[in-house]
N, C-alpha and C positions, 0 to 999 in steps of 0.2 A: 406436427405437419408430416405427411406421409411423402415417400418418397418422390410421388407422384408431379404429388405442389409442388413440392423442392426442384424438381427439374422444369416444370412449368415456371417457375418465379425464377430460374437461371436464365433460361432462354428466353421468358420477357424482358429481365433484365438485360440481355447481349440487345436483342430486338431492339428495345429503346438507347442503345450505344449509337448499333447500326444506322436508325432513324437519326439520331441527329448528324452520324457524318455524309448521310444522305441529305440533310437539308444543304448541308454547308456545302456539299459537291453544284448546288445550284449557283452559286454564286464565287465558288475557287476549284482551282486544279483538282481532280481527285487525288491524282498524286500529290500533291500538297497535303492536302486532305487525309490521305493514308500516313504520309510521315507524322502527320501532326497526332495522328491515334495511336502508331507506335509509339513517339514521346511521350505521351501523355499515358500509356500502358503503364512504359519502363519507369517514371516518375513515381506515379500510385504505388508500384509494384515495391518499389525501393520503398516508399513509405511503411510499406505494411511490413515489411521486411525489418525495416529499423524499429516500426514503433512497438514489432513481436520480443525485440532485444531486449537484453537486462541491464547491457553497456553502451557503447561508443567503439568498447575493444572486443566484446562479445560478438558484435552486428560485424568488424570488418574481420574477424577471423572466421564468420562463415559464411565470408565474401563468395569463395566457390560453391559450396554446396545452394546458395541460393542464386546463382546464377546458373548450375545445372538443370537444380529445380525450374525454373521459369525458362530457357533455351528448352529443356527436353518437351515441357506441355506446349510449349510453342507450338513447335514442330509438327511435335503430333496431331493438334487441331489444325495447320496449316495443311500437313496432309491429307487427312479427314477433307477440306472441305474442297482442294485440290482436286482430289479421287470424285467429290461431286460433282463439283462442277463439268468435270471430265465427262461424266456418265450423263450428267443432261445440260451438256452445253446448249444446246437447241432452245431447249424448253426454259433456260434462265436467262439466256439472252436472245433469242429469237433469229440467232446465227446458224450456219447448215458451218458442218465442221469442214 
């Protein structure tokens, strides 16, 4: 699979996340709705985390470095899309800044 597909199959994958917490915004809080995709992030995240371990003692002694790990990507895609939305607030919500 060339780089190509690979970034196309990430971002369909994020796309169909996104879809479904856009269904659910029709019938709950968004904000509801965003906490409950944070949870359900930090949940998954911790799974892959523990089930990447060879221990129990292994997984919580590299309690930090996987909690840098995932806080720093955080971030950076928060800003990333932060930074766009900023540059075409207009054209994504159809608000005048």
């Amino acid at each position: 699979m060339s780089n190509t597909d690979k970034n196309k199959e990430f971002y369909d994958m994020a796309d169909a996340f996104i879809a479904v917490a856009n269904k659910q915004c029709k019938k709950r809080d968004p904000g509801t709705v965003s906490a409950t995709f944070l949870y359900a992030a930090a949940r998954y995240n911790t799974f892959i985390a523990a089930s990447g371990s060879e221990s129990a003692d292994k997984f919580s002694a590299h309690k930090e470095d996987f909690l840098k790990y995932f806080l720093d990507e955080y971030k950076k895609m928060l800003e990333e899309h932060f930074e766009d939305y900023s540059t075409h607030f207009e054209k994504y919500l159809g608000q005048k800044n």
